[in-house]
N, C-alpha and C positions, 0 to 999 in steps of 0.2 A: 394272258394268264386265264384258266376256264374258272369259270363263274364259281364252279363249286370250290379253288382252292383259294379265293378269296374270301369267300364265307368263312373257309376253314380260318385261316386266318386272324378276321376278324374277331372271330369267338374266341380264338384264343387269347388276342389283347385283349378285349374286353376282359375275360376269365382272368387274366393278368391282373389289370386294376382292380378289379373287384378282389382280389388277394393280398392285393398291395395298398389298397384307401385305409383300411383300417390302423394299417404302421403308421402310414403318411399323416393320416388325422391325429395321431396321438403319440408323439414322437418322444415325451416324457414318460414312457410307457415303465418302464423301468427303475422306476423309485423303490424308494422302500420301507415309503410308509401309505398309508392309505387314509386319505381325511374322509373318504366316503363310507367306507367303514369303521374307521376309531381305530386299527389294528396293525402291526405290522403285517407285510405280507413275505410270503415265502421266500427265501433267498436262494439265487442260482443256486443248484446241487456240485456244479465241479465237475471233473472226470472223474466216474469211479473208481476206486482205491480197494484193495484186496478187501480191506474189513468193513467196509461199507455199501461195496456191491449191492445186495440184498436188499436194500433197502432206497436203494438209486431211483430206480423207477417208480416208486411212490413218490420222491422228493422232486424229481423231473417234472412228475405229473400236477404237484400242487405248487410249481412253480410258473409253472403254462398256465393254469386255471387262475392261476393270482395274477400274471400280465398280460394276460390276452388282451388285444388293442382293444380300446371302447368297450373294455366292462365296468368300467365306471359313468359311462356315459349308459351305456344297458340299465347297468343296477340302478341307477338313476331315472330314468325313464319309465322300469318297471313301476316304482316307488311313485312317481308321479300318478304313475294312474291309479294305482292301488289308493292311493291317500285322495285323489280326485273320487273315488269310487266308495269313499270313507271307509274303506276297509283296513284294518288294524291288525297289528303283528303280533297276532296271536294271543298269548295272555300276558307281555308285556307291557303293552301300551294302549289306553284307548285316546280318542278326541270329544275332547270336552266343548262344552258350547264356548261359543264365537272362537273358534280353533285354537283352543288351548290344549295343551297338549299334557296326557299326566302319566305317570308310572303305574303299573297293575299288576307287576310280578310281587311275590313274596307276601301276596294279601296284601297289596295296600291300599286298594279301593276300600274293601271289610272297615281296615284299621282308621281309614281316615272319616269313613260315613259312621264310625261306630257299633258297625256288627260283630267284629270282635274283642271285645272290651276284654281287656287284664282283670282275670279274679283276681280276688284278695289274697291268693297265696301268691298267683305270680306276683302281685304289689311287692308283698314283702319281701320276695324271694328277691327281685330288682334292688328293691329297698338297700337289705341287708346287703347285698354285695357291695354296693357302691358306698356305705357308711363304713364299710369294713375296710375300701381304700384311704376312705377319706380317715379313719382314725391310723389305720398303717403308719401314714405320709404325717401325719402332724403329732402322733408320737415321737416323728423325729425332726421336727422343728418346721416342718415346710405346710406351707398354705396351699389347700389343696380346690380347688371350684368347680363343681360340676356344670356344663352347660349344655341343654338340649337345643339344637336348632330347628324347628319344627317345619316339616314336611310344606312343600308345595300343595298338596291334597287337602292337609290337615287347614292348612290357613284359607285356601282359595275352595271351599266346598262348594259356592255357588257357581262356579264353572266348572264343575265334573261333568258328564256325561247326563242329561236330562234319566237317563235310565237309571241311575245309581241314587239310592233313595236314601235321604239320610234314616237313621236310627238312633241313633246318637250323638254322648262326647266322641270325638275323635281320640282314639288312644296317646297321641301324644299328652293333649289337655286333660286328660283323665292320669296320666303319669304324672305329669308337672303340678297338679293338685297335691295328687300322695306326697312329693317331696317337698311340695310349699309347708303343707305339715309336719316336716318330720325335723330333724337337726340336721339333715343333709346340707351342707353351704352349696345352694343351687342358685343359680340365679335365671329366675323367671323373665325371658323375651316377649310372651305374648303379651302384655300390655302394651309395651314401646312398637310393637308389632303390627298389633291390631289397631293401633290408632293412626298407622302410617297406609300411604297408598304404593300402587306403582314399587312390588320391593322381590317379586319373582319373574323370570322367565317364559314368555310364553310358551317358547318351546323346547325349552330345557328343565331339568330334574332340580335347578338349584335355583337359592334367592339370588338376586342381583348384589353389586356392587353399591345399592343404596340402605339393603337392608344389611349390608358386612359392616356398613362403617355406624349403623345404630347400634350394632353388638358389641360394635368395638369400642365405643361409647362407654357402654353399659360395664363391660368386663372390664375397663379401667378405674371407672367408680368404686366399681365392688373389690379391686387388688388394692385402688388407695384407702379402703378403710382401713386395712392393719401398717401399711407402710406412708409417705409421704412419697408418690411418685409422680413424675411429670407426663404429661402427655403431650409427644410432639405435636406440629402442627401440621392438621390432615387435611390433604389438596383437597379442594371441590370438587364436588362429585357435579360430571358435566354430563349431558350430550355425547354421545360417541356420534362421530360423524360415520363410521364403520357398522354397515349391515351385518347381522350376526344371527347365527343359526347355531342353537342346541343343539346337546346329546340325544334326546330324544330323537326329535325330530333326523340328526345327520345319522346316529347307531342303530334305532329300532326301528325307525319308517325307512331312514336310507334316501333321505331328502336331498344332502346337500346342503346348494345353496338354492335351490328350487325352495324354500320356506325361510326367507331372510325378517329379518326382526329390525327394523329400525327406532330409533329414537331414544335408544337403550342408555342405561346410564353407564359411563365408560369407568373403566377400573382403574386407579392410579397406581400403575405396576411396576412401572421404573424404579428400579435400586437403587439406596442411599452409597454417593460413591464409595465409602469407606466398607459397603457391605464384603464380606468372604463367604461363601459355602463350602464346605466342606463335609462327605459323607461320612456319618457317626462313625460308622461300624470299618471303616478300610484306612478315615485319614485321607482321603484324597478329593484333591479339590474338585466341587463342583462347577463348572464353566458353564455359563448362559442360562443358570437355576429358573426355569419357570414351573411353579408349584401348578400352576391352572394343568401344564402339561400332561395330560393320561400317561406316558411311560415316566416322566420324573416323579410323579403324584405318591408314589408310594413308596419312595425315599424317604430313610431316615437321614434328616441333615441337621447338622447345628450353624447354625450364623452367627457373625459375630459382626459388632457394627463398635468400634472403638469410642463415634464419634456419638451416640446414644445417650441419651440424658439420664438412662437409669442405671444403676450396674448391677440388679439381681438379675438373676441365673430362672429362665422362664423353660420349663418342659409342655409342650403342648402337644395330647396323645387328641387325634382329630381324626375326621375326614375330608371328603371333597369338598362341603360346604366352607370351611374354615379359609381355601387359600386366597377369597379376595381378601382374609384378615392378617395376611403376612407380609404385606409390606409394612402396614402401619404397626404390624408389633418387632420389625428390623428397624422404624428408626424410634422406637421407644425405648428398647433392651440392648444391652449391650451383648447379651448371652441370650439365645432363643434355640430350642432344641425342637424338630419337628417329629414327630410320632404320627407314621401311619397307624389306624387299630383293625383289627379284625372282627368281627365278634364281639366287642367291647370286653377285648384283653389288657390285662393292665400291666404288661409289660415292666414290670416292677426292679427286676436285675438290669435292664437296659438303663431306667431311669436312675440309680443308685449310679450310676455312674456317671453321670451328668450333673451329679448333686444339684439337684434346683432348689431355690428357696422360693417358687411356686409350681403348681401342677393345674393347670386347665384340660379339663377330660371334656373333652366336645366331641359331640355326634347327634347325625340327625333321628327322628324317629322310625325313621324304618331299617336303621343299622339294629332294634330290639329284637326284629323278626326273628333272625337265628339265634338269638340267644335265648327267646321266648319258646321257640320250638324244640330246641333241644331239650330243654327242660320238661317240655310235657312229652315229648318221647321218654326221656327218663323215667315220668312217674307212670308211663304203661305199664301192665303187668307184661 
């Protein structure tokens, strides 16, 4: 055989593998969700179909660009250097000293160093809204309790960014004053808060599981003052033996598990067997309900736990920070309704149908941003 058509060849196997390593390495290539990015990814497009034609080869294309072998491994590797390089994803996220990791979209640096503090009219304007549910709801016999969970930024200021200079209260602590003042029934966390260590995420956007279960604490004390209620008994909070990497860190940097967290305190998430979910709004059961989950997270569900030591009817209009508090209020309530909110909407005809005889309105402080912004867009001329 001449020399030259074994070269040929050659190149060509070689060219071979090198077209084929990337399948062979990543043979789960075709899922269809993606942990590296938080998102589902595109699903096959199908053959196309008379009415859908047109539109094929865009869905072709971003279904290639979603499973291409080893782009999770790419995106990842990018991400390593970039966060080796401490360079930061834009105006999302920066890195805070001894690599803590914090949110910077929607003003939160500002809101948490206190360069944007709420005038007095926004006070009131907050103010008034939130008095104005809270009188709604107990015009018609139901106990209603505002709760703020404050910001990773706002609590952890001496590990922001050495650049990021304080100025201030923190807008949440300058909020949570106004309402300590006013007749709002809020109940104030930063003291129980501030006096605790070790209670947020290094590289995540939320508090841990040690600071869900002092809330949860707290929010039971303040529903047994108008009622006589039990509070089941709530597992220890341990050690997770399991490495564990935030949203931060795996959505905005695109870390992975290249940025694991150990020693973390572990969530007691296991369901009381007697629990049921079921979606509000359709009636139909929910199977394998995990609230932590980003696509179940914004489910409206109500549970019911038969075997619950209370039997009022609990509505709780929340966010992400709330679901390490839902196991412990499934085996307290017999009846628990979950409310995603937007914008801090108060969802008022959804909850009327749930008849609660309480309403916990939780959200953290940078869920104000767009409710604060609209508002002063409003007042432009």
């Amino acid at each position: 055989m001449p020399a030259r058509e074994i070269l040929n060849r050659l190149f060509l196997a070689a060219l071979a593998v090198v077209l084929a390593l990337p399948l062979l390495l990543s043979p789960g290539y075709f899922g269809a969700g993606s942990e590296t990015e938080n998102r589902r990814l595109a699903p096959a497009p199908g053959w196309p179909a008379f009415d859908t034609v047109s539109d094929w080869p865009e869905r072709l294309r971003d279904y290639v660009s979603d499973h291409y072998p080893l782009r999770a491994w790419m995106i990842q590797s990018a991400a390593r250097l970039r966060f080796a390089l401490h360079m930061e994803p834009g105006d999302r996220a920066v890195i805070g000293r001894d690599g803590w990791l914090f949110l910077s979209r929607k003003n939160a640096l500002n809101q948490a160093r206190g360069a944007d503090p709420l005038s007095d009219r926004e006070l009131a304007s907050l103010h008034d809204y939130f008095q104005g549910e809270q009188d709604f709801w107990q015009s018609r016999g139901v106990q209603w309790l505002h709760v703020l969970a404050p910001g990773k930024g706002s609590m952890l200021r001496d590990q922001l960014p050495a650049r990021v200079k304080i100025i201030g209260p923190a807008r949440a602590l300058q909020w949570q004053a106004t309402l300590n003042a006013s007749a709002v029934n809020s109940l104030d966390l930063l003291p129980t808060l501030q006096g605790a260590e070790s209670l947020y995420y290094r590289s995540d956007s939320h508090w841990n599981c040690r600071a869900a279960d002092l809330a949860f604490a707290q929010i039971m004390a303040r529903l047994a003052e108008h009622d006589e209620l039990v509070m089941s008994p709530r597992p220890p909070i341990k050690t997770s033996e399991q490495a564990f990497t935030g949203d931060i860190a795996r959505s905005l940097f695109g870390l992975g598990d290249a940025m694991l967290e150990v020693g973390v305190p572990e969530c007691p998430m296991a369901p009381a067997p007697a629990i049921a979910a079921r979606d509000f709004d359709t009636g139909a059961v929910v199977r394998d309900y995990t609230p932590q989950h980003p696509f179940q997270q914004l489910r409206t569900v109500a549970v019911q736990n038969p075997e619950a030591p209370n039997p009022q009817r609990v509505a709780i209009v929340r966010d992400s920070f709330f679901w390490p508090l839902q196991p412990l209020f499934n085996r307290s309530f017999q009846h628990v309704l979950y409310v995603y909110h937007w914008g801090l909407a108060p969802h008022r005809e959804l909850l009327e149908r749930f008849a609660p005889d309480y309403i916990i309105y939780q959200y953290t402080d940078r869920a104000m941003h767009d409710w604060v912004e609209a508002r002063r867009n409003e007042a432009q001329p």
